[in-house]
C-alpha atoms as one frame of an Amber mdcrd trajectory, in Angstrom:
protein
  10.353  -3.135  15.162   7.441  -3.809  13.211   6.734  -6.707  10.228   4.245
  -5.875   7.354   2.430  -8.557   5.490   0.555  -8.086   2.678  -2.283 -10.264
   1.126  -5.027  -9.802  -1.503  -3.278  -9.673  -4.580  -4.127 -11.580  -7.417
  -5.087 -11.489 -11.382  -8.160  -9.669 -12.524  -9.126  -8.594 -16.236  -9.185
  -4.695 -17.009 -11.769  -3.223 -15.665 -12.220  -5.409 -12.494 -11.122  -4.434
  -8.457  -9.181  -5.822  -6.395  -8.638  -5.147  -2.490  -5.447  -5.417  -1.174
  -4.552  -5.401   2.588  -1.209  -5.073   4.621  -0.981  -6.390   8.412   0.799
  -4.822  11.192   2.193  -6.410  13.779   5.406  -5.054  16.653   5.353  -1.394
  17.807   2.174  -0.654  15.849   1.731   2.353  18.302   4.791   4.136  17.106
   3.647   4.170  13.566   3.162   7.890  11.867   2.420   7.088   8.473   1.406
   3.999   5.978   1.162   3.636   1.976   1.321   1.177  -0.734   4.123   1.555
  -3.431   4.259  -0.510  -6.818   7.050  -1.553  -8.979   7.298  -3.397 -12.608
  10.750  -5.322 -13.489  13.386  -2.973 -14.965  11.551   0.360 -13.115  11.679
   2.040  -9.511   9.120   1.373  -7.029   6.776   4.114  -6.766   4.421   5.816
  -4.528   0.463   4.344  -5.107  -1.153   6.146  -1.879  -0.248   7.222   1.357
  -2.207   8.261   4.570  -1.071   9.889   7.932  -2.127   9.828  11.233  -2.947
  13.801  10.494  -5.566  11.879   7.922  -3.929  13.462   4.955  -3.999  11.187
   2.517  -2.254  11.529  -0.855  -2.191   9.860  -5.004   0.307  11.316  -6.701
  -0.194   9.693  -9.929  -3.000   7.443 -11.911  -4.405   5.925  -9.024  -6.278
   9.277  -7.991 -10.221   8.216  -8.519  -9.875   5.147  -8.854  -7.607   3.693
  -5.867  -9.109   4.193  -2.113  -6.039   4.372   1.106  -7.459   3.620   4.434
  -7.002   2.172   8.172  -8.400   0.241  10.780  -9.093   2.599  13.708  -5.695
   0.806  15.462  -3.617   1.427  12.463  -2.717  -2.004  12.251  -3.872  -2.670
   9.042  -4.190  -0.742   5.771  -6.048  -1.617   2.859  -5.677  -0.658  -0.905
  -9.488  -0.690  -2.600  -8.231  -0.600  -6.332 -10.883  -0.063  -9.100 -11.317
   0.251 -12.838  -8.231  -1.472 -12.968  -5.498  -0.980 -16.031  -2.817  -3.160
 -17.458  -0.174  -0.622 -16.570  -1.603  -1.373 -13.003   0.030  -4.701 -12.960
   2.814  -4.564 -10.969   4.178  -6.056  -7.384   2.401  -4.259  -4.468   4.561
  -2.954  -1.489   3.275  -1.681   1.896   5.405   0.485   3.425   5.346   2.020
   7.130   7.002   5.200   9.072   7.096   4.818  12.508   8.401   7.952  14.746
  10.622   7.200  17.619  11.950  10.234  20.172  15.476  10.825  17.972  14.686
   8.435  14.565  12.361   7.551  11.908  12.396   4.285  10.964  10.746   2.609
   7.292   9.843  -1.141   6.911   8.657  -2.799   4.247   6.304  -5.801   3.518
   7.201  -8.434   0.800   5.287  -7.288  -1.952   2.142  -8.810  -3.310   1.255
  -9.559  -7.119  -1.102  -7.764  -9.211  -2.127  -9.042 -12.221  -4.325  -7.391
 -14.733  -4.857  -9.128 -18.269  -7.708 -10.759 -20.248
């Protein structure tokens, strides 16, 4: 089992950074893989930034060059560095984590944190 809770949200005008960071705690040993996800009212949640314990990290959309995906050298925590933030950035922030067991893979999720970007 593992919980995730996320912190560092908040409301910033365009432009501006914000750093968000997602806490660990259980069978932190068994995890594989870590990323933030976003989702606005009305859409699906979708993939900001993943990393891997193989250190592959990925930004499949907007976020490339501007967002930075990282760990603590214990994988307990990973933080979102967001820059040259947009208003289409605004959305609830989700950390999400894979952990591997011998015959599973399990997915938890933290309970979101709110971004807000506006002038």
């Amino acid at each position: 089992q593992l919980q995730l809770v996320e912190s560092g949200g908040g409301e910033v005008p365009p432009g501006g950074s914000l750093n968000l960071s997602c806490v660990a705690s259980g069978k932190t040993a068994d995890i594989y893989s870590m990323a933030w996800y976003r989702q606005t009212p009305g859409k699906q949640r979708e993939l900001v930034a993943s990393i891997n314990r193989d250190r592959y990290i990925h930004y499949p959309g907007s976020a490339r060059g501007r967002f930075t995906i990282s760990t603590d050298i214990a994988w307990n925590t990973v933080y979102l560095l967001m820059d040259s933030l947009r208003p289409e950035d605004a959305a609830v922030y989700y950390c999400h984590a894979q952990s591997l067991a011998v015959v599973a893979t399990y997915h938890y999720w933290g309970q979101g944190t709110q971004v807000t970007v506006s002038t």
